[in-house]
DRENKOLLUM-849314 format. One record per residue (C-alpha): x, y, z; chain; residue in one letter; residue number from 1. Coordinates in steps of 0.001 Angstrom, whole numbers, m for minus. Each point is the difference from the previous one (the first is absolute). Last residue first. Layout:
REM DRENKOLLUM-849314
{{X, Y, Z}, 'A', 'A', NUM},
...
REM end
This chain:
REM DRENKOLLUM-849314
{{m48151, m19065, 25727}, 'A', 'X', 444},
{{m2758, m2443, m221}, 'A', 'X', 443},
{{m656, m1359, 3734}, 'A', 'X', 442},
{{1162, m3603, 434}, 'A', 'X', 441},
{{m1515, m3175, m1208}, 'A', 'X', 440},
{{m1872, m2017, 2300}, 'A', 'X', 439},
{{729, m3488, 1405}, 'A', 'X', 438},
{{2079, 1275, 3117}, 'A', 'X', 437},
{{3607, m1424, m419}, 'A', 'X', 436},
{{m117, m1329, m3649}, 'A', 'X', 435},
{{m2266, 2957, m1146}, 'A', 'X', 434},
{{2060, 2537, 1799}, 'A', 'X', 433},
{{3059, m1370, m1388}, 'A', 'X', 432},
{{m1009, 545, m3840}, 'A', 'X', 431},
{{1276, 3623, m655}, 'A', 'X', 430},
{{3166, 1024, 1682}, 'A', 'X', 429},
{{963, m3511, 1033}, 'A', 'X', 428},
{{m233, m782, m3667}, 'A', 'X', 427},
{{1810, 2524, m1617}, 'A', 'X', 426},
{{3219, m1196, 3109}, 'A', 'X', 425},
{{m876, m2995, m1825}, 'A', 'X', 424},
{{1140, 707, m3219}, 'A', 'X', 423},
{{2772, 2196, 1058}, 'A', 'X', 422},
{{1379, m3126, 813}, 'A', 'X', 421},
{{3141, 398, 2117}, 'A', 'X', 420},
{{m1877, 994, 3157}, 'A', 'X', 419},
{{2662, 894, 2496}, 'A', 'X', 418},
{{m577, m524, 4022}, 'A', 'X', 417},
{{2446, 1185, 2725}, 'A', 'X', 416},
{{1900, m589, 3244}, 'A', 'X', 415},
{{2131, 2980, 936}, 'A', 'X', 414},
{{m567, m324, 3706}, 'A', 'X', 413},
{{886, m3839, m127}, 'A', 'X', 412},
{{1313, m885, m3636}, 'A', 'X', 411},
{{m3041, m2404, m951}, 'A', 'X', 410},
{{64, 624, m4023}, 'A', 'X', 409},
{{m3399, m744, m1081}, 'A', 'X', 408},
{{m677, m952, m3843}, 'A', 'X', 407},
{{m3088, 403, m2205}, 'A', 'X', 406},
{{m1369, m1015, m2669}, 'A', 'X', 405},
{{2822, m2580, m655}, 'A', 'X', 404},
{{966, m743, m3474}, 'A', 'X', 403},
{{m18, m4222, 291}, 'A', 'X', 402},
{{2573, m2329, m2467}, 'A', 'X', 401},
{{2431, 413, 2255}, 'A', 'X', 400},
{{m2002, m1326, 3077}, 'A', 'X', 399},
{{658, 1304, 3836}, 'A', 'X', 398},
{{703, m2082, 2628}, 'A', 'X', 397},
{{m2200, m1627, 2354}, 'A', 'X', 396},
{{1174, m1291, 2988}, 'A', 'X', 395},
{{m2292, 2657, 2603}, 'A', 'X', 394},
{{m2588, m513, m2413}, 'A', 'X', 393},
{{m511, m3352, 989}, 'A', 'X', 392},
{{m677, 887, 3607}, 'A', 'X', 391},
{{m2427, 2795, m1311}, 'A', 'X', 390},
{{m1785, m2618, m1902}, 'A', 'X', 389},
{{373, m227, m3604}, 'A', 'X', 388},
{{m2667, 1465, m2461}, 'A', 'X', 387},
{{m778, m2599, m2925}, 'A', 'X', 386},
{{2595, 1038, m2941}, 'A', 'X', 385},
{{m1750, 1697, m3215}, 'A', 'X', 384},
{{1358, 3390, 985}, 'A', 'X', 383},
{{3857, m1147, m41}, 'A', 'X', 382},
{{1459, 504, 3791}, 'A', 'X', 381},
{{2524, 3680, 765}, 'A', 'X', 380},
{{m3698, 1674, 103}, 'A', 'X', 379},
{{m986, m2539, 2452}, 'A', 'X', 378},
{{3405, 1178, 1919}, 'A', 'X', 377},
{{m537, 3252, m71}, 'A', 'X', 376},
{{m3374, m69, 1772}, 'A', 'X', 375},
{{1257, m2104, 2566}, 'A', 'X', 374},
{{2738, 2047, 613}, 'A', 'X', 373},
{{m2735, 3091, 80}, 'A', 'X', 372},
{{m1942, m2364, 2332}, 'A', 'X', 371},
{{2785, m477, 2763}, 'A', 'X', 370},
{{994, 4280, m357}, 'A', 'X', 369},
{{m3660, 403, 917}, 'A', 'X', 368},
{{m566, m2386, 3134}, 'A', 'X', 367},
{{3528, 1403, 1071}, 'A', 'X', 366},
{{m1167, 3318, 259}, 'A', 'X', 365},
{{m2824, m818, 1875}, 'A', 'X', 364},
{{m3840, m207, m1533}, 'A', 'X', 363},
{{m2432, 2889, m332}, 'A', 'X', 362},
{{m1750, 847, 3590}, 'A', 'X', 361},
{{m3045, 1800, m833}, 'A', 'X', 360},
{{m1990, 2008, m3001}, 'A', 'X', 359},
{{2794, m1284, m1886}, 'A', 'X', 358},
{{1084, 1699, m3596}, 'A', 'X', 357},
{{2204, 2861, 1385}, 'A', 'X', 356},
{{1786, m2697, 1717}, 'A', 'X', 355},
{{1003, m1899, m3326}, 'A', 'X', 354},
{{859, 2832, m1532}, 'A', 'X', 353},
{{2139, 932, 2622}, 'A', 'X', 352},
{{1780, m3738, m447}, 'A', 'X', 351},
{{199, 38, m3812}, 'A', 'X', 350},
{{1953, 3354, 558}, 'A', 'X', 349},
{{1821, m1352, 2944}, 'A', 'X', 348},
{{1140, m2831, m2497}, 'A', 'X', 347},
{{1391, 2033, m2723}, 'A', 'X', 346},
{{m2109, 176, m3319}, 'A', 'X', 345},
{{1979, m74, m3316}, 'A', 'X', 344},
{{m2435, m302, m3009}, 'A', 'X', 343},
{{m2676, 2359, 1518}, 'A', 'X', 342},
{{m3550, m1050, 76}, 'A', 'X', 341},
{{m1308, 2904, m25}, 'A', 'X', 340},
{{1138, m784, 3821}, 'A', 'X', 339},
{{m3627, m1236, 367}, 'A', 'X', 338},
{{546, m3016, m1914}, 'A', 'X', 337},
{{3114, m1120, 2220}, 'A', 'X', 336},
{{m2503, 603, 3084}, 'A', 'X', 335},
{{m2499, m2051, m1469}, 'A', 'X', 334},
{{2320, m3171, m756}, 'A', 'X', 333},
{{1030, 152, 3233}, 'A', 'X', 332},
{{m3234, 334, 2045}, 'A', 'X', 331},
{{m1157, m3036, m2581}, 'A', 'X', 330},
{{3092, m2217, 1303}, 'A', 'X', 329},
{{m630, 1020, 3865}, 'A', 'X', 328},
{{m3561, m1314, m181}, 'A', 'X', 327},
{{m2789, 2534, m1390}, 'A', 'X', 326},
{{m3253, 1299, 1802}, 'A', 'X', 325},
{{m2271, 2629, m2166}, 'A', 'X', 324},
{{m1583, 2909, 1924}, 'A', 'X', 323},
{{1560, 2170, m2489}, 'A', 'X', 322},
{{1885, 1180, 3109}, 'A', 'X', 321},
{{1710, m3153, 712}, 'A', 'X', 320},
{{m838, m3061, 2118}, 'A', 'X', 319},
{{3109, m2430, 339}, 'A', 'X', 318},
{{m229, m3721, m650}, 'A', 'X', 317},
{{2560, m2359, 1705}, 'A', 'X', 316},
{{660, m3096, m2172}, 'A', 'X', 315},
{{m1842, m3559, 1186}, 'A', 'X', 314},
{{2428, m2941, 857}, 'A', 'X', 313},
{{m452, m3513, m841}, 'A', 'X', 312},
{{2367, 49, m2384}, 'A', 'X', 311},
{{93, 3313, m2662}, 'A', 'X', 310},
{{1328, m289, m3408}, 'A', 'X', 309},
{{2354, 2840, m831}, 'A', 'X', 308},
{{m1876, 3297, m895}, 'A', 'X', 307},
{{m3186, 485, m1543}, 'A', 'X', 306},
{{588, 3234, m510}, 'A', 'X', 305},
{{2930, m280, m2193}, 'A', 'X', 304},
{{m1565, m2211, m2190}, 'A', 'X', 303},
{{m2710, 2170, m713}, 'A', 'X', 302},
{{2290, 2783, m644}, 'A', 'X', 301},
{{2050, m2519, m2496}, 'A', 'X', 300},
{{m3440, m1038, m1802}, 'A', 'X', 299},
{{m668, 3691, m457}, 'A', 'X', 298},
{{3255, 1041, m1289}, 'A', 'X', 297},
{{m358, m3787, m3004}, 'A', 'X', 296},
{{m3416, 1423, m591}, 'A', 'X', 295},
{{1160, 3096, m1503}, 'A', 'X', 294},
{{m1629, 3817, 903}, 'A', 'X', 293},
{{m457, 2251, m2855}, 'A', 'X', 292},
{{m4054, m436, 157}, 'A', 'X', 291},
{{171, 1623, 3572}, 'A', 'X', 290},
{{1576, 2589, m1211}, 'A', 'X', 289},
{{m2569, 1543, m2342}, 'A', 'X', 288},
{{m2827, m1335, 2754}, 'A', 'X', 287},
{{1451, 2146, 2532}, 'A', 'X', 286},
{{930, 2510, m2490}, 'A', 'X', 285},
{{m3811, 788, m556}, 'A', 'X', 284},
{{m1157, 1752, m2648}, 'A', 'X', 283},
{{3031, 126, m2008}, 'A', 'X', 282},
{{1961, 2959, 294}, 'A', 'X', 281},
{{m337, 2063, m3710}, 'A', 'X', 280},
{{2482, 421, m2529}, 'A', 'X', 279},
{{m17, 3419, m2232}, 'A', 'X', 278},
{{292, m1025, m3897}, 'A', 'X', 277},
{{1865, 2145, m1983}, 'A', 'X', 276},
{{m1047, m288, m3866}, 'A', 'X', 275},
{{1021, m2737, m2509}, 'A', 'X', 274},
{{m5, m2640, 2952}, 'A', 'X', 273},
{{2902, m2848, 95}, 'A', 'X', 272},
{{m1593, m3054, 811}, 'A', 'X', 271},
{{m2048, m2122, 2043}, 'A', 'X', 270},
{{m1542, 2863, 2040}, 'A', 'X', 269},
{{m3273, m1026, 1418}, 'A', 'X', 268},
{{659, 2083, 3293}, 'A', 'X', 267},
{{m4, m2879, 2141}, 'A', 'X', 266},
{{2395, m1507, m3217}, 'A', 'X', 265},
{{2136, 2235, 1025}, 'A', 'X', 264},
{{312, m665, 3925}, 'A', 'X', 263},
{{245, m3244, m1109}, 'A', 'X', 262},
{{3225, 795, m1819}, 'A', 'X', 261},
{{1089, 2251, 2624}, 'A', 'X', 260},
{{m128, m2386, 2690}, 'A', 'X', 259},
{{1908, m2501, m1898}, 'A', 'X', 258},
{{2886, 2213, m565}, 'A', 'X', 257},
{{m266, 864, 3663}, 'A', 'X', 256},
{{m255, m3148, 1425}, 'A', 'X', 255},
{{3016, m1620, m2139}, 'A', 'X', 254},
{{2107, 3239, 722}, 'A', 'X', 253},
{{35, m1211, 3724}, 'A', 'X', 252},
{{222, 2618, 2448}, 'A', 'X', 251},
{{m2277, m1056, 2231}, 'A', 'X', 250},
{{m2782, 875, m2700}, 'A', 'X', 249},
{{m3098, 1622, 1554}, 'A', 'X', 248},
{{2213, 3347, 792}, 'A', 'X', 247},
{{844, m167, m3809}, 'A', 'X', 246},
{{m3561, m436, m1061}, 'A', 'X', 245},
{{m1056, 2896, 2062}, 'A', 'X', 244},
{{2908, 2113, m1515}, 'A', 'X', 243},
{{m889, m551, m3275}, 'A', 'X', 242},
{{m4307, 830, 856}, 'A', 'X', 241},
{{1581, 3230, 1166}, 'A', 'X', 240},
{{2326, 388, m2943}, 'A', 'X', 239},
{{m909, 4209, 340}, 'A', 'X', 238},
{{m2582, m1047, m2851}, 'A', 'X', 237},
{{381, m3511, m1137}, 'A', 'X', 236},
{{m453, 901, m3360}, 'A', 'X', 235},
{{m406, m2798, m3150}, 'A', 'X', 234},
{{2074, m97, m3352}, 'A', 'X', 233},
{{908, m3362, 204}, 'A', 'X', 232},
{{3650, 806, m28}, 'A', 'X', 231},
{{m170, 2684, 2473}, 'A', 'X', 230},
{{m1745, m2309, 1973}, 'A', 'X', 229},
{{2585, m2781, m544}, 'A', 'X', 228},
{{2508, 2683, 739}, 'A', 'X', 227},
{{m1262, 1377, 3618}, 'A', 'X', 226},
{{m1478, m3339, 1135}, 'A', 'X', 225},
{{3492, m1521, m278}, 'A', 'X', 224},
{{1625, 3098, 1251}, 'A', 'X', 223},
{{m2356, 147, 3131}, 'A', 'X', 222},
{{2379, m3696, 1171}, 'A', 'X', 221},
{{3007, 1421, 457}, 'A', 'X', 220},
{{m1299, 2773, 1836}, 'A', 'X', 219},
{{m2215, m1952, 2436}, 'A', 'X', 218},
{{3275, m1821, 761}, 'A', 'X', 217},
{{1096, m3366, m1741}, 'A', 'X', 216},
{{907, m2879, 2236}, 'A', 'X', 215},
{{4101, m430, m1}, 'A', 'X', 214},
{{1969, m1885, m2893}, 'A', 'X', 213},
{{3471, m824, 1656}, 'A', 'X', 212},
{{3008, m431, m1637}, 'A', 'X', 211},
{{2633, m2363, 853}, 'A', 'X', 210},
{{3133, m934, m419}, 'A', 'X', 209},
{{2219, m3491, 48}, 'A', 'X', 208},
{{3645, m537, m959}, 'A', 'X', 207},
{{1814, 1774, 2685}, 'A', 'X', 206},
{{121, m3071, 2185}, 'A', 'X', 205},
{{m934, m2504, m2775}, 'A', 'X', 204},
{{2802, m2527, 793}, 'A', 'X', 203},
{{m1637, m1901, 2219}, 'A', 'X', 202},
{{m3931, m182, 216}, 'A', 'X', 201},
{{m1673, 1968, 3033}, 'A', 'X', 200},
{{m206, 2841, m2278}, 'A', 'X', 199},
{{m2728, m1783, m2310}, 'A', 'X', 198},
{{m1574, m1348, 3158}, 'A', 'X', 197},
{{m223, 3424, 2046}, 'A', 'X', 196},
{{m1478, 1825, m3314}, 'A', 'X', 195},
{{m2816, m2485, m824}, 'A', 'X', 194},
{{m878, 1191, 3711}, 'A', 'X', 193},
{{m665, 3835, m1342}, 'A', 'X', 192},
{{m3930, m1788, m597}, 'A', 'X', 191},
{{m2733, 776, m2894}, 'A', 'X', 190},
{{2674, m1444, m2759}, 'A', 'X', 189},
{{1956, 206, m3106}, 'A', 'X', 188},
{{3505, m1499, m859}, 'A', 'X', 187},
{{1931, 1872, m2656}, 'A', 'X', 186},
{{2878, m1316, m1760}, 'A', 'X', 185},
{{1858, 1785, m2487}, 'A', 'X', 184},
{{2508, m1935, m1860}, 'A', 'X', 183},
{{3583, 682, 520}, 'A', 'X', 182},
{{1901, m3088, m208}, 'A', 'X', 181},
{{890, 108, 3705}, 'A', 'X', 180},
{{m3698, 424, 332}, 'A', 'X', 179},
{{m886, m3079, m1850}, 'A', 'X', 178},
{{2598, m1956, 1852}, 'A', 'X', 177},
{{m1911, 600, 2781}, 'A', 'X', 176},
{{m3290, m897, m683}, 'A', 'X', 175},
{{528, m3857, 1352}, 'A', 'X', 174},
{{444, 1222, 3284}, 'A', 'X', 173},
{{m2424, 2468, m176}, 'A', 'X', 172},
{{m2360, m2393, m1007}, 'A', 'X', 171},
{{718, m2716, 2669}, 'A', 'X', 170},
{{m402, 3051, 2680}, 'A', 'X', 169},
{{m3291, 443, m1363}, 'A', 'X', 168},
{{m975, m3974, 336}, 'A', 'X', 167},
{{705, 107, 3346}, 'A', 'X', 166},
{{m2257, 2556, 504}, 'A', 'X', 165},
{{m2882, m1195, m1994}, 'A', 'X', 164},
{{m922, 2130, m3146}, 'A', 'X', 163},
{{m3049, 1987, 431}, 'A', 'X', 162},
{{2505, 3247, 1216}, 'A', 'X', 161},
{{1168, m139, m3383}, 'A', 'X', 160},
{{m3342, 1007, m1180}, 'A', 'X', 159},
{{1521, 1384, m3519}, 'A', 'X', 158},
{{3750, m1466, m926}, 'A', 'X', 157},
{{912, 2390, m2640}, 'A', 'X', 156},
{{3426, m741, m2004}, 'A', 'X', 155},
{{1642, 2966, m2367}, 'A', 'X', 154},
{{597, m971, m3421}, 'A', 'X', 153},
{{3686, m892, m1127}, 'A', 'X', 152},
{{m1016, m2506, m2466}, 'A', 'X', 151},
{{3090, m1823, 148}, 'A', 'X', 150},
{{m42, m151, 3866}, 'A', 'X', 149},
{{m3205, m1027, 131}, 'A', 'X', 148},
{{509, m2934, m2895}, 'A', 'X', 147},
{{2912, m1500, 2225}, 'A', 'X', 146},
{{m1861, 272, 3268}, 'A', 'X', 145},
{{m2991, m1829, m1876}, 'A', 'X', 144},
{{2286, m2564, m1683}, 'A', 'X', 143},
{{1965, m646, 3002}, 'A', 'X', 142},
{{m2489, m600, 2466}, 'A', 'X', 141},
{{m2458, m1655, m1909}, 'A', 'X', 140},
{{2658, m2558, m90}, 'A', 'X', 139},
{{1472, m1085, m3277}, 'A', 'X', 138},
{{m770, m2936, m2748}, 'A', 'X', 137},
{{1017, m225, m3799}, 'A', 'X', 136},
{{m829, m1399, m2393}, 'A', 'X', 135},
{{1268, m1356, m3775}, 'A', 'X', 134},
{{m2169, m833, m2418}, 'A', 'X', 133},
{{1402, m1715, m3146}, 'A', 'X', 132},
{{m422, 1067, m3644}, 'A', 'X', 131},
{{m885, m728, m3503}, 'A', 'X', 130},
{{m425, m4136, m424}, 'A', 'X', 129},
{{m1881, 212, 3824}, 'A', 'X', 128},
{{1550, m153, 3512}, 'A', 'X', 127},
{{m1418, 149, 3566}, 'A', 'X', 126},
{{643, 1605, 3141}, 'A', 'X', 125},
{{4024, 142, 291}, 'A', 'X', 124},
{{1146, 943, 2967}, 'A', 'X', 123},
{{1158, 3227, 2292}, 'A', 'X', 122},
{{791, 819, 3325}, 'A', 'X', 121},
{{457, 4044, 410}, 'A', 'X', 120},
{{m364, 3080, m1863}, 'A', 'X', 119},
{{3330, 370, m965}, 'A', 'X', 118},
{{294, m3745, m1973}, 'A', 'X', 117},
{{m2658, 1874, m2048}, 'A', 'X', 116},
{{1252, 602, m3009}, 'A', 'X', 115},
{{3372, m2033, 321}, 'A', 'X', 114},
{{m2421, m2964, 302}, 'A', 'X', 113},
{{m2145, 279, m2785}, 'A', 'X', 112},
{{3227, 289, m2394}, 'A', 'X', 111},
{{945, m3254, 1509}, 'A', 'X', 110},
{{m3184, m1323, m824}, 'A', 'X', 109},
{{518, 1192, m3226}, 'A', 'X', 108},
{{2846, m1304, m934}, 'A', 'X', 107},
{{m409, m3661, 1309}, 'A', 'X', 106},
{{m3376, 307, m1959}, 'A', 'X', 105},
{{1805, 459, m2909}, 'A', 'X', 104},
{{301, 2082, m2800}, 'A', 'X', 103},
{{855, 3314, 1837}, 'A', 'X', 102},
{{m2642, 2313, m1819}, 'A', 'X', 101},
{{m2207, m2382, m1239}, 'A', 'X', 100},
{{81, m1372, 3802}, 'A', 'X', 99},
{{m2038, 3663, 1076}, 'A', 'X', 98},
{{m38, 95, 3539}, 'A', 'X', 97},
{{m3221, 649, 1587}, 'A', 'X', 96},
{{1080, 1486, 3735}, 'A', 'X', 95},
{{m2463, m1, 2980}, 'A', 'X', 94},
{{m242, 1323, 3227}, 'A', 'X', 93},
{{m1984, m814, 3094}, 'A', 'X', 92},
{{573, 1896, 3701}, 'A', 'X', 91},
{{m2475, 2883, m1702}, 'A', 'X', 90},
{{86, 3504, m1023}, 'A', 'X', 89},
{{m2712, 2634, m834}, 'A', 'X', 88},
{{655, 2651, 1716}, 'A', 'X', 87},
{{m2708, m209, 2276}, 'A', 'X', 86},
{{m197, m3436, m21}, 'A', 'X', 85},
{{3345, m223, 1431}, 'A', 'X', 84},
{{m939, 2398, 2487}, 'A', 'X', 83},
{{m2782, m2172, 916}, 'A', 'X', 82},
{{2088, m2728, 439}, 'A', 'X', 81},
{{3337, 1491, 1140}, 'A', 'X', 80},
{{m2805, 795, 3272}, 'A', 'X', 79},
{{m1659, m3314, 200}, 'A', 'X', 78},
{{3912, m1163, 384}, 'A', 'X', 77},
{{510, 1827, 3047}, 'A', 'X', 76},
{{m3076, m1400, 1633}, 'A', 'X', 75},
{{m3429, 1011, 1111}, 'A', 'X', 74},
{{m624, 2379, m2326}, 'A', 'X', 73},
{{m4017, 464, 612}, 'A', 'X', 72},
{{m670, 3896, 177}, 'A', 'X', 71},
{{3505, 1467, m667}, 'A', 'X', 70},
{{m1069, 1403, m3823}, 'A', 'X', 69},
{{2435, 177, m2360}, 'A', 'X', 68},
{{618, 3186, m2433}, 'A', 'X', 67},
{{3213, m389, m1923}, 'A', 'X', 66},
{{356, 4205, m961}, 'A', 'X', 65},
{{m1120, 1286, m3630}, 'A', 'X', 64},
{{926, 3906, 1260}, 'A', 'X', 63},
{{m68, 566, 3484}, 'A', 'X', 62},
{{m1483, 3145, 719}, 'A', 'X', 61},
{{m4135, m104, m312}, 'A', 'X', 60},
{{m196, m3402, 826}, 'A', 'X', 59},
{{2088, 926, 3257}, 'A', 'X', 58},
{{m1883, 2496, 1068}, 'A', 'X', 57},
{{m3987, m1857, m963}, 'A', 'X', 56},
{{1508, m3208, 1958}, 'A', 'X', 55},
{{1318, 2268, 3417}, 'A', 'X', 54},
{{m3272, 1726, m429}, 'A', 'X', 53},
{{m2121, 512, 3725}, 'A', 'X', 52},
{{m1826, m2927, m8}, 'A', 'X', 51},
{{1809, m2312, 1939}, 'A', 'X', 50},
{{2333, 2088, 2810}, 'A', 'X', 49},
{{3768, 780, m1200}, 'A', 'X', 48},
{{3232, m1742, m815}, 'A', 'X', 47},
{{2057, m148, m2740}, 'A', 'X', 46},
{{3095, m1739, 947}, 'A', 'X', 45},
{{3287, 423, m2714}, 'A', 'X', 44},
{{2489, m2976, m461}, 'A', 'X', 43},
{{3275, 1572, m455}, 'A', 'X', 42},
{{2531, 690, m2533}, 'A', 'X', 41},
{{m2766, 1801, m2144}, 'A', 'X', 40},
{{1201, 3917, m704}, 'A', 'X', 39},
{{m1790, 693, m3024}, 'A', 'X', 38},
{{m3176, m1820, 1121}, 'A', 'X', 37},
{{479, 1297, 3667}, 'A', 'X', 36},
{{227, 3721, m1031}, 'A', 'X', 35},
{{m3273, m775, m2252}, 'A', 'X', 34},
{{m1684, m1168, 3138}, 'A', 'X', 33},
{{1472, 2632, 1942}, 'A', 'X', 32},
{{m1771, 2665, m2455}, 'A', 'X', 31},
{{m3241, m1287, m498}, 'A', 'X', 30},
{{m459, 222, 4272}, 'A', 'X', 29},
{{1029, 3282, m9}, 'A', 'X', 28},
{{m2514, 211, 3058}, 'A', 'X', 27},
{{m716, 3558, m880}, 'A', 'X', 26},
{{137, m1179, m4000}, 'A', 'X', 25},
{{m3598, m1593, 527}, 'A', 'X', 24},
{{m85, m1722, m3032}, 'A', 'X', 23},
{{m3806, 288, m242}, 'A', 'X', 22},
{{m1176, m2027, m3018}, 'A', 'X', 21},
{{m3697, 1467, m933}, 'A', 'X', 20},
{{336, m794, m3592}, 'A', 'X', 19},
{{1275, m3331, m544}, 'A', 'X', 18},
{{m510, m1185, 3310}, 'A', 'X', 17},
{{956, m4015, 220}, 'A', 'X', 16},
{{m2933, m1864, 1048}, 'A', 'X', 15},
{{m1674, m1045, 3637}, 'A', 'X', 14},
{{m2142, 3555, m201}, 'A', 'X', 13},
{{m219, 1502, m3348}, 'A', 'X', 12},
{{m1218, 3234, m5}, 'A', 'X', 11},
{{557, 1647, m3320}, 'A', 'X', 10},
{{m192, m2981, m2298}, 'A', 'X', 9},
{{m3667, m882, 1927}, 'A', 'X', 8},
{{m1008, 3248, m588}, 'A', 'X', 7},
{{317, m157, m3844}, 'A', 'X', 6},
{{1711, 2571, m1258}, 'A', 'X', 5},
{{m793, 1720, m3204}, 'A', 'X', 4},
{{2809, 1264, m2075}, 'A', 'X', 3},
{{889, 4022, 189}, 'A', 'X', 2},
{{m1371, 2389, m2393}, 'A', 'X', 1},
REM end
């Protein structure tokens, strides 16, 4: 008879699958990395959208790699740091020489020195009747590169896109001799830009590659429901209720683990059944998902709507066919939701949503493309920042320590919108209509 599960070890959203890992060998994605870690020679870019398991992949391939995380370096040196701690080493060493040994303290400081004289400025510390202690100081720098490069274990820098720009280039600079050593360094992050500024450095033409972690597809995602139930010993006959939670997920595996856990416990199944238990829909999905949604999607869509800080001027309001009027910034945010919402919306798709949505004149083309740069642009800000105006938007540049919701790419005719938080594209599907219209939508 097989072990019982608990449901929680099945589905384990935020947490490191350890038994409904999908490799997803289409994407050969486990495969490049281990290329790269027997190859190394170059710095390697993992990039991808949050949420969609760049961490779980490479926790699940590297083996005992330097893990640092890029939220809060600020410096060079706060790097070594933290990858000194890591490994253990610091800028201070010390030496006990024995004088019993050399019968004088002349000896033995001498002795003291030729240990260490290697590892940088030394000096006696203090002396007793059986020894003298000798130090010895060295940069973070050094010791950390030094100890790296002994231990041979791959380098992670995690939220690299958090770390300032100039500060980036500083690290690749200062990684280089790492990678002409041949340790394995892989820089992760939401954006491709982390790319352009580890190229941009001289001397690593050829030395950089990248692999790119895409959002999962319905597919992808039904084999997590498909072995945890298995495991648990529940049916999800013809994977209908699977396949709903998959649609619901924006292809993040996070979701979709964590829909099938509470889909589960719906069902009261906490563990692994003795006999074949068939899963039911929840009463109402509306209210299932509805429960999923985060605060942090909600306060962004809020946000969003509010818009830059208005002066002395009052926003257009158009009348729509819910008999509801919304200002340019609400007729956006509606007619991303009503794409599904999709993760990659072109403009004249936001824009015939838009006009299916008036009962009148909807605003000009121009009105719309203004307030999706708007839009992108609060998302670029930090969530607890009061809302700039729309003249101070205009010189505001995005924050590395901020994942953007969203982000519009004006490119004329082939202008477009991405959401690169499946979080909140969960959100516009299921909470909007309460933030635009006070009621919740229809249960679906």
């Amino acid at each position: 008879m097989s072990p019982l599960l608990r449901t929680s070890a099945v589905f384990v959203p935020g947490k490191l699958p350890a038994h409904t890992y999908n490799p997803r060998d289409d994407y050969a994605l486990e495969q490049s990395l281990n290329d790269y870690i027997e190859e190394a020679g170059s710095i390697l870019t993992l990039a991808g959208p949050t949420k969609t398991g760049k961490t779980v992949l490479l926790r699940n391939v590297l083996q005992d790699p330097v893990w640092i995380d890029g939220q809060g370096i600020g410096s060079v040196n706060e790097l070594w740091a933290r990858i000194g701690d890591e490994l253990g080493v610091y800028p201070n060493e010390e030496a006990l020489e024995d004088t019993s040994l050399t019968g004088s303290a002349e000896g033995s400081v001498e002795g003291g020195v030729s240990f260490l004289r290697a590892r940088g400025t030394v000096g006696v510390q203090s002396t007793s009747g059986s020894g003298i202690r000798v130090s010895a100081d060295r940069s973070i720098a050094v010791v950390a590169r030094d100890a790296l490069i002994e231990s041979a274990r791959p380098l992670v820098i995690d939220d690299f896109h958090f770390v300032d720009q100039s500060t980036q280039r500083q690290i690749v600079r200062a990684l280089k001799p790492l990678v002409l050593a041949g340790i394995a360094i892989i820089f992760v992050s939401i954006s491709h830009r982390v790319r352009e500024v580890v190229s941009a450095e001289p001397d690593m033409t050829g030395r950089v590659k990248t692999l790119t972690v895409q959002f999962w597809s319905e597919s992808d995602l039904l084999f997590i429901a498909r072995e945890g139930f298995r495991l648990l010993g529940v049916v999800d006959e013809d994977e209908l209720l699977a396949k709903r939670l998959a649609k619901e997920s924006h292809g993040s595996p996070h979701l979709m683990q964590q829909f099938c856990r509470e889909l589960c416990k719906a069902n009261g199944i906490r563990e692994t059944t003795e006999s074949s238990v068939v899963l039911a829909a929840p009463e109402s999905w509306r209210s299932f998902f509805l429960a999923q949604i985060e605060d942090a999607s909600k306060n962004w869509a809020t946000r969003l709507l509010r818009g830059p800080q208005e002066r002395g001027s009052i926003r257009t309001k158009y009348e729509t066919h819910r008999g509801f009027a919304l200002d340019g910034y609400g007729l956006a945010l509606a007619a991303i939701s009503s794409t599904g919402p999709k993760l990659d919306i072109t403009k004249d798709e936001i824009r015939e949503a838009i006009s299916d949505m008036v009962s009148g004149q909807g605003p000009a083309n121009a009105q719309t493309t203004n307030v999706l740069k708007n839009m992108s642009r609060i998302a670029s800000a930090r969530l607890t920042d009061n809302l700039p105006s729309a003249e101070e938007l205009e010189h505001i540049g995005a924050n590395t320590d901020v994942q953007p919701v969203i982000d519009f790419i004006d490119d004329g005719p082939s202008s477009s919108l991405h959401i690169a938080d499946p979080f909140f594209a969960f959100y516009l599907a299921w909470g909007l209509d309460e933030l635009l219209y006070g009621f919740d939508q229809l249960d679906g």
